[in-house]
N, C-alpha and C positions, 0 to 999 in steps of 0.2 A: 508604831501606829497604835493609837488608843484602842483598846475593845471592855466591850460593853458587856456585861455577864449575866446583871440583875436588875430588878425591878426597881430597888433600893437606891443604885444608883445616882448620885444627885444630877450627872450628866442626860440621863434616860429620863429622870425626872422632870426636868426641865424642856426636856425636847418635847414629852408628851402635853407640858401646860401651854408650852409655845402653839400648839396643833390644835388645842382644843376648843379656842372662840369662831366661830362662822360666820357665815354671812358680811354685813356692814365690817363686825367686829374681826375681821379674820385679817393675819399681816403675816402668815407664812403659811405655807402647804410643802407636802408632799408630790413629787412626783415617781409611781411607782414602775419600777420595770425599767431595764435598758432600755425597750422599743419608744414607749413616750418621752425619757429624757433626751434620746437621740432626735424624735420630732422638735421638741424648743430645741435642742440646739442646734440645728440648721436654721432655725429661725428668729435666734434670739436676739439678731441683730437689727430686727422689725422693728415697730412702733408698740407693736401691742408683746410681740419676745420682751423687751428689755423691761415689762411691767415684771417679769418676774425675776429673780437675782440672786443668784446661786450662794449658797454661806456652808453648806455640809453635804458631803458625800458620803451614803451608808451604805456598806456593805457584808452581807451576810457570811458569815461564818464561813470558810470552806469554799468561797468564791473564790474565780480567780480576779485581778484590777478590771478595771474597764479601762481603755486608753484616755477616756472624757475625765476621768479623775485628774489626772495629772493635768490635762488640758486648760479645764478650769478653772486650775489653784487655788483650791479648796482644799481644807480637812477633811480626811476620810475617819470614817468612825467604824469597827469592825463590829457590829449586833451576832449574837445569840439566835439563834431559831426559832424560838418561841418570845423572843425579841421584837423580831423584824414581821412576825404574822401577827402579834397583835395590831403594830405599825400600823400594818397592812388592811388587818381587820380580812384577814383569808386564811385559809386552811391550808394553803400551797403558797411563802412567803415568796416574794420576788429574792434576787441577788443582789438589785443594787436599787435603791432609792436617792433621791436628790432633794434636801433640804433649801427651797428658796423662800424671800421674802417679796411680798407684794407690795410693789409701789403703789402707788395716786391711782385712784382709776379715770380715765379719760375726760375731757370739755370739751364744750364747743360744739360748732353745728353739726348734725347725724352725717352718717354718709349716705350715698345715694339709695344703697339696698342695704335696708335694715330688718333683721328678724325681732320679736319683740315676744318675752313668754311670760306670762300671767299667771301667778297662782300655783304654776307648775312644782309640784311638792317633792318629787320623787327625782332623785342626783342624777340615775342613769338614765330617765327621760329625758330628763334636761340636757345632761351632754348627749345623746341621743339628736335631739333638735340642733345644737349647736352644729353637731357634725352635720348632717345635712346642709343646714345652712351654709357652714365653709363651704362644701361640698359643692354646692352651686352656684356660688360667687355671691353671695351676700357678704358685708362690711364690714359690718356692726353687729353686734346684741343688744336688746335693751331688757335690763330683769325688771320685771315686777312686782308688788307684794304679793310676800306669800310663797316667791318663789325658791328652789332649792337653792343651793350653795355653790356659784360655778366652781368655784376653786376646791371642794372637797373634793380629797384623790375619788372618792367614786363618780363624782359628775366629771372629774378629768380622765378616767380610764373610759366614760363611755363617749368621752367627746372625740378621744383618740387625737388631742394635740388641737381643736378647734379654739378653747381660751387663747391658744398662742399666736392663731390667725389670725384674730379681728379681736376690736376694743372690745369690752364688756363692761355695761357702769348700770346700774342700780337707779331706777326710776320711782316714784310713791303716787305718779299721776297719768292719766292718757290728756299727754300736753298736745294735740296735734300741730306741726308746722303745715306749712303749703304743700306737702308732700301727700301722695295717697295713702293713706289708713286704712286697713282691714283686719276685720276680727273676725278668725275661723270659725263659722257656726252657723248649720243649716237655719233653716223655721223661716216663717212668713216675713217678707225681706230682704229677704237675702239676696246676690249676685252670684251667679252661678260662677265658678271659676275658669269654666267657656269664655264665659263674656265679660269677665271683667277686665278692664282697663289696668294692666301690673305694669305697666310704664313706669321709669324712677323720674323723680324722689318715690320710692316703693315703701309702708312700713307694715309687715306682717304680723300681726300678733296672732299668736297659742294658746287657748283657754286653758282653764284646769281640766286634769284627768278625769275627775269625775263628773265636774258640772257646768265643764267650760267657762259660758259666761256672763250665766245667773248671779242674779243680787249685783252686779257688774253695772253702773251707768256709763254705756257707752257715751261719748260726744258725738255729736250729727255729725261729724265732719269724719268720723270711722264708721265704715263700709260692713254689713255681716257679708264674710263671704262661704259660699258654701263649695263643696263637694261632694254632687252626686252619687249616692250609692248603693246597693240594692242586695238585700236579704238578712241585712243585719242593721241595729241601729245606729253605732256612731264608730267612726274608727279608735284605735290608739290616739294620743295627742301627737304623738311622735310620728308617727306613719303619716298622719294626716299634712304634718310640718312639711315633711319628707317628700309627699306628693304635690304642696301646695309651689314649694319652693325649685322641685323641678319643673313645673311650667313656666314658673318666673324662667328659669334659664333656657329653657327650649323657643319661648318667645324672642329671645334676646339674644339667641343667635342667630 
């Protein structure tokens, strides 16, 4: 079994340039830790699982296998310590990571409950929103400009396996279909989330963290929706996601 010692590497070399473009440009990630690789793969066999597609198993020094190794007949690669935490980008490395490569991202017309994030900057917000959104039976995602990198192992440790739920593709416009539109954000306008109408076709959009969604030209055909609140002035984006998206599901049962 190959093991990996140094930085010099041309093998280690090459896995690090393989990880380093994001975004649009991104065609492989990291999945770090047994507990998320074990989420794709009870899932992998979805529509949105099989976006991702297993080519290397890395494990840490002094680990013992994982039974998933052999499973799904892949190369293990044995990493160093100070190997597997730069990987990692943590101070406390995991023991096993899983090298996949990202397919196509998604077409065709949205699903009925779609979460939508804008501008959203920050990876563990974002997977932050994502989980929710699984979390309450939403679809889909839609990214926006601007926003973080779903596939970066940090937006997938905070998503906790949501990229593996539901599609995720990359938008540059607020196209609205026939479907309901709303963009979270109090001020004069706004629909209180009482009273709005979250029936599907549903599509939620998340402003950015710091200024929602200023400078933003929304379309009339998207809804500001707000959530009432009292003694401070705006929530987290995430928290706000979190609360928005459990009423969608509390009405819809």
């Amino acid at each position: 079994m190959p093991s990996v010692t140094s930085k010099a590497n041309p093998r280690y070399k090459a896995l690090m340039a393989r990880l380093r473009p994001g975004g649009a440009r991104r065609e492989a990630t990291l999945l770090l830790g047994e507990k998320l690789i074990e989420v794709w793969a009870e899932v992998r066999q979805t529509t949105p699982g099989k976006r991702l597609r297993p080519t290397l198993w890395l494990r840490l020094e002094g680990t013992a296998p994982h039974p998933l190794e052999v499973a799904l007949g892949v190369e293990t690669v044995v990493l160093r310590e100070a190997l597997m935490r730069e990987l990692a980008e943590a101070a406390s490395p995991p023991g096993h990571a899983l090298l996949v490569d990202l397919g196509p991202e998604p077409s065709g017309p949205l699903a009925r409950r779609v979460i939508g994030a804008w501008g959203i900057q920050d990876p563990g917000n974002l997977g932050a929103i994502l989980r929710s959104a699984a979390a309450f039976g939403f679809q889909e995602a839609l990214l926006g400009p601007g926003c973080a990198d779903a596939f970066h192992p940090k937006a997938l440790r905070g998503s906790m396996g949501a990229a593996f739920l539901m599609p995720l593709r990359r938008v540059e416009a607020l196209e609205p279909d026939p479907g309901r539109w709303y963009a979270l954000e109090g001020g004069p306008g706004a629909v209180s989330l009482a009273d709005a109408d979250l029936s599907e076709p549903l599509r939620l959009w998340v402003g950015n963290e710091g200024h929602g969604w200023t400078g933003v030209e929304l379309p009339e055909e998207v809804q500001r929706l707000a959530i009432p609140i009292q003694g401070v002035e705006s929530l987290n984006a995430a928290v706000a996601a979190g609360v928005a998206c459990y009423e969608v599901a509390r009405r819809g049962r």
